[in-house]
N, CA, C and O atoms as a Tinker XYZ file with bonds, in Angstrom:
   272  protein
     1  N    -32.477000   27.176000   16.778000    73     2
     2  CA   -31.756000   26.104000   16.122000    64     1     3
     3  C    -30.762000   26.658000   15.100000    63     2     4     5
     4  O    -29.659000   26.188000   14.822000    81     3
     5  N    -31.590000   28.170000   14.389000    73     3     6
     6  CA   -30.201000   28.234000   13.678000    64     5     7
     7  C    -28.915000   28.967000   14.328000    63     6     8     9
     8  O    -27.760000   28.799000   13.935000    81     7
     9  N    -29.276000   29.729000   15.289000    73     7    10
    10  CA   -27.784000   29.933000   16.129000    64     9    11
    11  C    -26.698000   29.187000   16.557000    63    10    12    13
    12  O    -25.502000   29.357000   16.797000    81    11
    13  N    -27.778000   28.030000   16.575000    73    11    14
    14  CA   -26.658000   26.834000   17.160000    64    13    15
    15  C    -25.949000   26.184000   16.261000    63    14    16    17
    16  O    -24.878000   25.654000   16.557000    81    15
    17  N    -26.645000   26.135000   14.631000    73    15    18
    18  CA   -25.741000   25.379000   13.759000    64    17    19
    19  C    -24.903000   26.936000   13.062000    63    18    20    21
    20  O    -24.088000   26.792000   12.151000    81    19
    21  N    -25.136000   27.952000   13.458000    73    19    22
    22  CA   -24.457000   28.484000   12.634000    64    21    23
    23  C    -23.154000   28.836000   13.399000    63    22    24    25
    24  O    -22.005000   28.768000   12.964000    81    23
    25  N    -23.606000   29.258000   14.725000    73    23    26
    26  CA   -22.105000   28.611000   15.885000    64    25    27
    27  C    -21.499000   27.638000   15.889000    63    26    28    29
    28  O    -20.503000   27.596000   16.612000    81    27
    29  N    -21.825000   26.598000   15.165000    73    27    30
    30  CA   -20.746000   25.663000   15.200000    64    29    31
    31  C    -20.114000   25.277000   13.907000    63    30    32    33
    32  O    -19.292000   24.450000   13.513000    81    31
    33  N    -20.923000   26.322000   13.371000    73    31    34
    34  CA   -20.208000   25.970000   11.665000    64    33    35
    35  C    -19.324000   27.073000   11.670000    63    34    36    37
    36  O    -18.672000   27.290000   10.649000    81    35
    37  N    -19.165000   28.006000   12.933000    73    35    38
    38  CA   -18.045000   28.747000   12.927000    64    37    39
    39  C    -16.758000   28.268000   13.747000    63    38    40    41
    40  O    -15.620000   28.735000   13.689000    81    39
    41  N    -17.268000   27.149000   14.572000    73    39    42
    42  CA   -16.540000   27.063000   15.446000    64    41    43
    43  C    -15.508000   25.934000   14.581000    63    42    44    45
    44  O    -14.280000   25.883000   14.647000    81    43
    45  N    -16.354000   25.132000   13.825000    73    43    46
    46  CA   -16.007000   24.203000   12.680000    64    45    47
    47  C    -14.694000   24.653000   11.834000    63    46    48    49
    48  O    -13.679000   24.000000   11.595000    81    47
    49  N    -15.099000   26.206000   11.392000    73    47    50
    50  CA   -13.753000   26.640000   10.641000    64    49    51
    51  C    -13.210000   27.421000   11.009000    63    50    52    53
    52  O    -12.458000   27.856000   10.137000    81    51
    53  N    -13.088000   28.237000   12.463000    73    51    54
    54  CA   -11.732000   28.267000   12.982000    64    53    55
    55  C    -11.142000   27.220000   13.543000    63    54    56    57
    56  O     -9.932000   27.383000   13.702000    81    55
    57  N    -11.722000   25.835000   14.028000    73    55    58
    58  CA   -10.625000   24.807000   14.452000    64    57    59
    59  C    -10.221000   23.746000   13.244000    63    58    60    61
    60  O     -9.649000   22.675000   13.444000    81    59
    61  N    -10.574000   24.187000   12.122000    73    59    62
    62  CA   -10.081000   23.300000   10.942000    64    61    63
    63  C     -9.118000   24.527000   10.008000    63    62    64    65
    64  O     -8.454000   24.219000    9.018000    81    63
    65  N     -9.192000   25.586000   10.428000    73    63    66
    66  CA    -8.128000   26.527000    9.944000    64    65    67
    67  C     -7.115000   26.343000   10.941000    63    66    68    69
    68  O     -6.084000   25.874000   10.459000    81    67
    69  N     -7.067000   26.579000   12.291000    73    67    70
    70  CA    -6.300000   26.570000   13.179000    64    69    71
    71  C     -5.435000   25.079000   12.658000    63    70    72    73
    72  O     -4.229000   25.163000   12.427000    81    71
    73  N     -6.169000   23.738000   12.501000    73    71    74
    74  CA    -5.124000   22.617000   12.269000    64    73    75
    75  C     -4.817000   22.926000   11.079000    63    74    76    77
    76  O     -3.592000   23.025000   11.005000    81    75
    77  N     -5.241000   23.097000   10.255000    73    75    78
    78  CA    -4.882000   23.338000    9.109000    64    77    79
    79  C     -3.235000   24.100000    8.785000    63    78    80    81
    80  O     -2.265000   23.660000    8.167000    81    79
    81  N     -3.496000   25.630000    9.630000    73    79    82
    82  CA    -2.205000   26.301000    9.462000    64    81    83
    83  C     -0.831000   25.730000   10.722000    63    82    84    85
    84  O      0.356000   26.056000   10.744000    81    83
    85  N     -1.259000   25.209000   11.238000    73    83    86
    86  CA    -0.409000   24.614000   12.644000    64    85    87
    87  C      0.597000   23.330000   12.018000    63    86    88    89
    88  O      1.741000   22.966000   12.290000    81    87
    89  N     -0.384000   22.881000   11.099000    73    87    90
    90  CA     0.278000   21.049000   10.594000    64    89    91
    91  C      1.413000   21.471000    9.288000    63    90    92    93
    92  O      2.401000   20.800000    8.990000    81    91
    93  N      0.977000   22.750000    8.624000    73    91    94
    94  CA     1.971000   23.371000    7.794000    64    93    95
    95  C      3.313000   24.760000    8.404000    63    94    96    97
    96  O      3.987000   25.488000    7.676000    81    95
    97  N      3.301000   24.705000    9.919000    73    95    98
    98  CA     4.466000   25.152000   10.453000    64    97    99
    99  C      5.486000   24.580000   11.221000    63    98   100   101
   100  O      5.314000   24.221000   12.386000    81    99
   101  N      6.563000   24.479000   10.598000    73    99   102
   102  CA     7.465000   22.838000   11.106000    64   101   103
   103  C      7.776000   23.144000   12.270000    63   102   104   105
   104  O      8.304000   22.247000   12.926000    81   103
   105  N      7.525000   24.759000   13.068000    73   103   106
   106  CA     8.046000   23.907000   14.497000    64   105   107
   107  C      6.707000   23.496000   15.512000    63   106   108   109
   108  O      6.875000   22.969000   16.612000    81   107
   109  N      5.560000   23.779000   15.032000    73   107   110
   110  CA     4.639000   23.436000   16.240000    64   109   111
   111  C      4.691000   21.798000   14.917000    63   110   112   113
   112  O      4.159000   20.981000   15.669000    81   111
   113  N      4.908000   21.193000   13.926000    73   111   114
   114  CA     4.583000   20.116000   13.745000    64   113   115
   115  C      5.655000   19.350000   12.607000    63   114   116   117
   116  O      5.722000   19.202000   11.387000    81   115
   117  N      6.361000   19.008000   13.712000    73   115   118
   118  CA     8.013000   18.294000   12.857000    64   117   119
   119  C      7.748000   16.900000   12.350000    63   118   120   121
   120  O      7.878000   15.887000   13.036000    81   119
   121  N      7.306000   16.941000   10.887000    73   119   122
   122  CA     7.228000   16.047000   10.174000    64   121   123
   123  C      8.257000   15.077000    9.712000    63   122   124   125
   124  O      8.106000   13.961000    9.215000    81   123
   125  N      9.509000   15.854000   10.027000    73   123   126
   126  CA    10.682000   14.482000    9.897000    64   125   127
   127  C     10.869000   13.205000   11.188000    63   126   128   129
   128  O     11.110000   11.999000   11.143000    81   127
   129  N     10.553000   14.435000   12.586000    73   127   130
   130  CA    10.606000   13.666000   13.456000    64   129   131
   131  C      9.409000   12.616000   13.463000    63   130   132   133
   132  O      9.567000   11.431000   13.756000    81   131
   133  N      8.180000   13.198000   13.102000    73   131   134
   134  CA     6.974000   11.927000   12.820000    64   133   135
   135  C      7.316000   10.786000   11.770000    63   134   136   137
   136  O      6.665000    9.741000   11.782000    81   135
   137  N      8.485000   11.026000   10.734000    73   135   138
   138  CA     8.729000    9.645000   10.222000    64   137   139
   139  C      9.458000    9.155000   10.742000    63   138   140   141
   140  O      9.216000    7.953000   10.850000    81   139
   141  N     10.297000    9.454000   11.163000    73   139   142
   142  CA    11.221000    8.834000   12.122000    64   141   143
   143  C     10.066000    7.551000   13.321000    63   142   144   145
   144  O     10.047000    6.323000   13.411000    81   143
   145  N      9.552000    8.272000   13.779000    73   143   146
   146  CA     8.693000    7.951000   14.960000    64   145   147
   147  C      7.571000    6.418000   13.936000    63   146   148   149
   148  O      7.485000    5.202000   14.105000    81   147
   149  N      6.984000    7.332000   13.013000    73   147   150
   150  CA     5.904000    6.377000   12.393000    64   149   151
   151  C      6.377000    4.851000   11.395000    63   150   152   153
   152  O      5.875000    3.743000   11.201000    81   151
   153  N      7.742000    5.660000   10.912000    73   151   154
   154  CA     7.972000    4.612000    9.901000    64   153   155
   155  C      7.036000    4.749000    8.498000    63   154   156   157
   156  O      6.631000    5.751000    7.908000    81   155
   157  N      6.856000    3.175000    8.197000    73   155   158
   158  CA     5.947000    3.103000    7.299000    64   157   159
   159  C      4.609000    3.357000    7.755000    63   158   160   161
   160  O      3.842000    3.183000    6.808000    81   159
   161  N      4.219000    3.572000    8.424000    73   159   162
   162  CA     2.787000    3.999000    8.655000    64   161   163
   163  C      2.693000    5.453000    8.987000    63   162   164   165
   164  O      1.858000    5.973000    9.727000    81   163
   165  N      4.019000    6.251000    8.103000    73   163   166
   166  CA     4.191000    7.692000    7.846000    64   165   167
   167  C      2.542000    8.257000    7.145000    63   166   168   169
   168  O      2.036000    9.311000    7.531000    81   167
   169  N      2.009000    7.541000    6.304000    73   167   170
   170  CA     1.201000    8.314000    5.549000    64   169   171
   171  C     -0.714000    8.312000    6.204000    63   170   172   173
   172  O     -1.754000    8.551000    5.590000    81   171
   173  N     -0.454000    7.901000    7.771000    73   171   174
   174  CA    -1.357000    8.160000    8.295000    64   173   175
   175  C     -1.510000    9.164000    9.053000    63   174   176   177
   176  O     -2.553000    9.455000    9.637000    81   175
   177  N     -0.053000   10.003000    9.107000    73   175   178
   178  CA    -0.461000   11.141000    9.644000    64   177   179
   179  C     -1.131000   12.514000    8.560000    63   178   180   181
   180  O     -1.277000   13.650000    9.010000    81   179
   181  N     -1.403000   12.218000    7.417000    73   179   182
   182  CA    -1.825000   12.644000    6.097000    64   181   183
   183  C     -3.723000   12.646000    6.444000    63   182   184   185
   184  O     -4.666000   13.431000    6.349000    81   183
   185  N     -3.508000   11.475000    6.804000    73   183   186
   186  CA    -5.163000   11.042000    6.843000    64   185   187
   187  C     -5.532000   11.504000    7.609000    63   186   188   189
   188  O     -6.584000   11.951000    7.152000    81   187
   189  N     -5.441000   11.977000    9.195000    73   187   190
   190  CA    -5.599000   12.503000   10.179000    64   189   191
   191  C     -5.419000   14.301000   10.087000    63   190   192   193
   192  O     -6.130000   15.271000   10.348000    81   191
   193  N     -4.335000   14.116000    9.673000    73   191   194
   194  CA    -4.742000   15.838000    8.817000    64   193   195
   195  C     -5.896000   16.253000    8.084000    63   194   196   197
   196  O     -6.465000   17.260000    8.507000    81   195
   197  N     -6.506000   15.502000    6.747000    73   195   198
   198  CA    -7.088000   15.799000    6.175000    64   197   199
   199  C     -8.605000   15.909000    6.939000    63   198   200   201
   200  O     -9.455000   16.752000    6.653000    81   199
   201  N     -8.726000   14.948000    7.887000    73   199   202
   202  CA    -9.885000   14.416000    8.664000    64   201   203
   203  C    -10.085000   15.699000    9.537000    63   202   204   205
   204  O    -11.166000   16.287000    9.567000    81   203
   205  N     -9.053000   16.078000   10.201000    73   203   206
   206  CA    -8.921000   17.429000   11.160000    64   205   207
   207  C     -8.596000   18.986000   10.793000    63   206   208   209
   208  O     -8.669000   20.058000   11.394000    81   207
   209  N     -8.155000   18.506000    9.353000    73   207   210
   210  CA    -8.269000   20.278000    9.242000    64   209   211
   211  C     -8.896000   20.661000    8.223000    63   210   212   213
   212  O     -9.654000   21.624000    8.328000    81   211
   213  N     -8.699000   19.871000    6.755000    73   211   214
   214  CA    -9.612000   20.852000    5.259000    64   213   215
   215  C    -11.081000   20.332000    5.830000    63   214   216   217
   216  O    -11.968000   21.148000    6.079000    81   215
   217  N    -11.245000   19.057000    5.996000    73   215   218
   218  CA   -12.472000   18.643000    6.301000    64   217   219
   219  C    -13.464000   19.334000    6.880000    63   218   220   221
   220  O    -14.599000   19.615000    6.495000    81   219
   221  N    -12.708000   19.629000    8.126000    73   219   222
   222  CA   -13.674000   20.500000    9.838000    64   221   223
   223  C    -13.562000   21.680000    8.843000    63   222   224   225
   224  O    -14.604000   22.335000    8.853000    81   223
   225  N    -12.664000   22.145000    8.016000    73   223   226
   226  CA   -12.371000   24.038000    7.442000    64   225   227
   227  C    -14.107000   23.881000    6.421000    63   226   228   229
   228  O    -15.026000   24.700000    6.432000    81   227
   229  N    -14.046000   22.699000    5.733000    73   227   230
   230  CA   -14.966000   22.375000    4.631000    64   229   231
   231  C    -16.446000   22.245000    5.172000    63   230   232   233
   232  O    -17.442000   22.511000    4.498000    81   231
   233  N    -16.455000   21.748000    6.634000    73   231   234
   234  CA   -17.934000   21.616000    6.936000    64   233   235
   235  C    -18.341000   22.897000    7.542000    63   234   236   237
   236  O    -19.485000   23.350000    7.583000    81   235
   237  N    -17.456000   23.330000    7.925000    73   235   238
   238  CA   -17.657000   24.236000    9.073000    64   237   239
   239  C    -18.146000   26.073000    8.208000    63   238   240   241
   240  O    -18.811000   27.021000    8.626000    81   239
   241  N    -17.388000   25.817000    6.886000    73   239   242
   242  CA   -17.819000   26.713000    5.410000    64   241   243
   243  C    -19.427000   26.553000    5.002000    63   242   244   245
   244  O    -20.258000   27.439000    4.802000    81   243
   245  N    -19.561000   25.154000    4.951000    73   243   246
   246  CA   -21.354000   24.629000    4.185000    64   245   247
   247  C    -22.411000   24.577000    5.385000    63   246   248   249
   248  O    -23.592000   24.307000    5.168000    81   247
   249  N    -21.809000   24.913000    6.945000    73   247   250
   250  CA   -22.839000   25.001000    7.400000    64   249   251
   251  C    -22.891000   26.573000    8.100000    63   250   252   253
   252  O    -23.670000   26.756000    9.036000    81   251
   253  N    -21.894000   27.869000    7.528000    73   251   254
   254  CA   -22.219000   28.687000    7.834000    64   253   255
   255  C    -22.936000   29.560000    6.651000    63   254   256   257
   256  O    -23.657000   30.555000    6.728000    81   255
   257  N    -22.419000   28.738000    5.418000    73   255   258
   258  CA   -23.187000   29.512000    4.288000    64   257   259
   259  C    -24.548000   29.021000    3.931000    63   258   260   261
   260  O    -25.211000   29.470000    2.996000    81   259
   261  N    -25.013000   27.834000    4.939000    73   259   262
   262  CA   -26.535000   27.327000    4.450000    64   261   263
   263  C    -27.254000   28.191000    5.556000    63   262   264   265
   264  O    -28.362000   28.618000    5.232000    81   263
   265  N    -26.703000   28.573000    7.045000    73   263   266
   266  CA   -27.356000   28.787000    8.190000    64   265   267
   267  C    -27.531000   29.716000    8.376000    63   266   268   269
   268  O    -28.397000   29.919000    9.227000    81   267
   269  N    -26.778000   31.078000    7.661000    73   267   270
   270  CA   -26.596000   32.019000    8.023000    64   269   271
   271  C    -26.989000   33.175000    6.704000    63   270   272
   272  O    -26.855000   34.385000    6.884000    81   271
C-alpha cells in the first residue's frame, strides 16, 4: 500500500509541475488568445490552473513526504 501511494504522490507532482510550467510558457499556452476566446469568463481559466497544477504539485509533495 505504501508503494502505491507513494507512486502516485510522484506521479501527482510531476503532472502538476508539468501543468504548472506549460500554463506559464506562452507558446504551448496563449493566454491572449484564451481571452479573446473566453471573454468575461476569462478568469476561469485561473481556476482550472490552480485545480491542475499548484494543487496536483501540492498533493502530490504531502503524499510523498508522509509515504515515503
Amino acid at each position: 500500500m505504501r508503494t502505491i501511494l507513494t507512486s502516485t504522490g510522484l506521479f501527482l507532482t510531476i503532472i502538476g509541475l508539468a501543468i504548472s510550467v506549460a500554463f506559464w510558457i506562452p507558446r504551448l499556452c496563449n493566454r491572449t488568445r484564451l481571452r479573446e476566446i473566453l471573454g468575461t469568463r476569462y478568469p476561469v481559466v485561473y481556476v482550472v490552473y490552480i485545480a491542475n497544477g499548484p494543487l496536483l504539485l501540492l498533493l502530490g509533495i504531502i503524499l510523498l513526504n508522509t509515504f515515503s
